[in-house]
C-alpha positions as CSV (number, residue, x, y, z in Angstrom):
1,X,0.0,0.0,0.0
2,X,1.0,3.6,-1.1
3,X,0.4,6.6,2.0
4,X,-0.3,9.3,0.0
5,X,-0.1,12.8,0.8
6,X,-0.3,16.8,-0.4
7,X,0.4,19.6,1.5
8,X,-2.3,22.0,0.5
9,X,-0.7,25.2,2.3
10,X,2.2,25.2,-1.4
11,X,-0.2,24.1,-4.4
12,X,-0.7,26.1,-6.7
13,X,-3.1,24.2,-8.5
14,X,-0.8,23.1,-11.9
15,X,-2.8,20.0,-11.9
16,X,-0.3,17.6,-13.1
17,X,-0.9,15.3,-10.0
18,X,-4.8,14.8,-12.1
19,X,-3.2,14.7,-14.7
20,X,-0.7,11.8,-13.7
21,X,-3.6,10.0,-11.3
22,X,-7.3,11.7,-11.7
23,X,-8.0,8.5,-9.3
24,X,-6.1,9.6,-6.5
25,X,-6.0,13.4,-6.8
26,X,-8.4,16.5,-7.7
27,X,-8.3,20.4,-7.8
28,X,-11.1,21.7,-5.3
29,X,-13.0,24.8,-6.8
30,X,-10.5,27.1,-5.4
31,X,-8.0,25.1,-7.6
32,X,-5.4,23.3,-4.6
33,X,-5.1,19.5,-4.9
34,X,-7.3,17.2,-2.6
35,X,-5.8,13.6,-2.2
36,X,-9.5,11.5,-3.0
37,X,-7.7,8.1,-2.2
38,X,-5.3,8.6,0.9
39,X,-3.9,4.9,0.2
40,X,-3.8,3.2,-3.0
41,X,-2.8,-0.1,-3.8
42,X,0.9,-0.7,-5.4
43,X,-0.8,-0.3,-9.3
44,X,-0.6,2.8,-8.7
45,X,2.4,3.4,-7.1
46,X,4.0,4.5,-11.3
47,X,1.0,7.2,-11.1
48,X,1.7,8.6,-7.7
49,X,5.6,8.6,-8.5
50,X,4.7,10.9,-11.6
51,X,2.5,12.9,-10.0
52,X,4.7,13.6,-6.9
53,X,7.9,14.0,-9.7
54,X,6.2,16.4,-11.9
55,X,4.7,18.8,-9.4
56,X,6.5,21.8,-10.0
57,X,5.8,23.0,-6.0
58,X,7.0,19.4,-4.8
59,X,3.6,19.5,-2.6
60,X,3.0,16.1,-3.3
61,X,4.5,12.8,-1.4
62,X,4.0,9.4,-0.8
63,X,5.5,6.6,1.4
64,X,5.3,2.6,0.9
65,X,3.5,1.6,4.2
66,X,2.3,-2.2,5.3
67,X,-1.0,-3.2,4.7
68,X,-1.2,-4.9,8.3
């Protein structure tokens, strides 16, 4: 399992991490990322990697944590 997580307080609403995983992230009306799927399964882990990478504000990260 994938922790994911954004910090809200640097977006600045790019929306590459939709673009990269509309699963696991949107832009709220005011335009700052909101994580929709805190943890994901591993599939996703080449998504959340992109997402996280191309943020230009780094205010996406993720951790591998243990499903138990």
């Amino acid at each position: 399992m994938i922790r994911v997580v954004a910090n809200r307080d640097t977006c600045e609403g790019f929306g590459v991490c939709v673009l990269a995983a509309e699963e696991v992230f949107e832009l709220d009306d005011g335009g700052t990322v909101v994580v929709k799927a805190e943890l994901v399964d591993d599939a996703r882990l080449e998504q959340v990697r992109r997402a996280a990478y191309d943020c230009p504000t780094d205010s996406i990260s993720f951790e591998t944590v243990d499903p138990t």
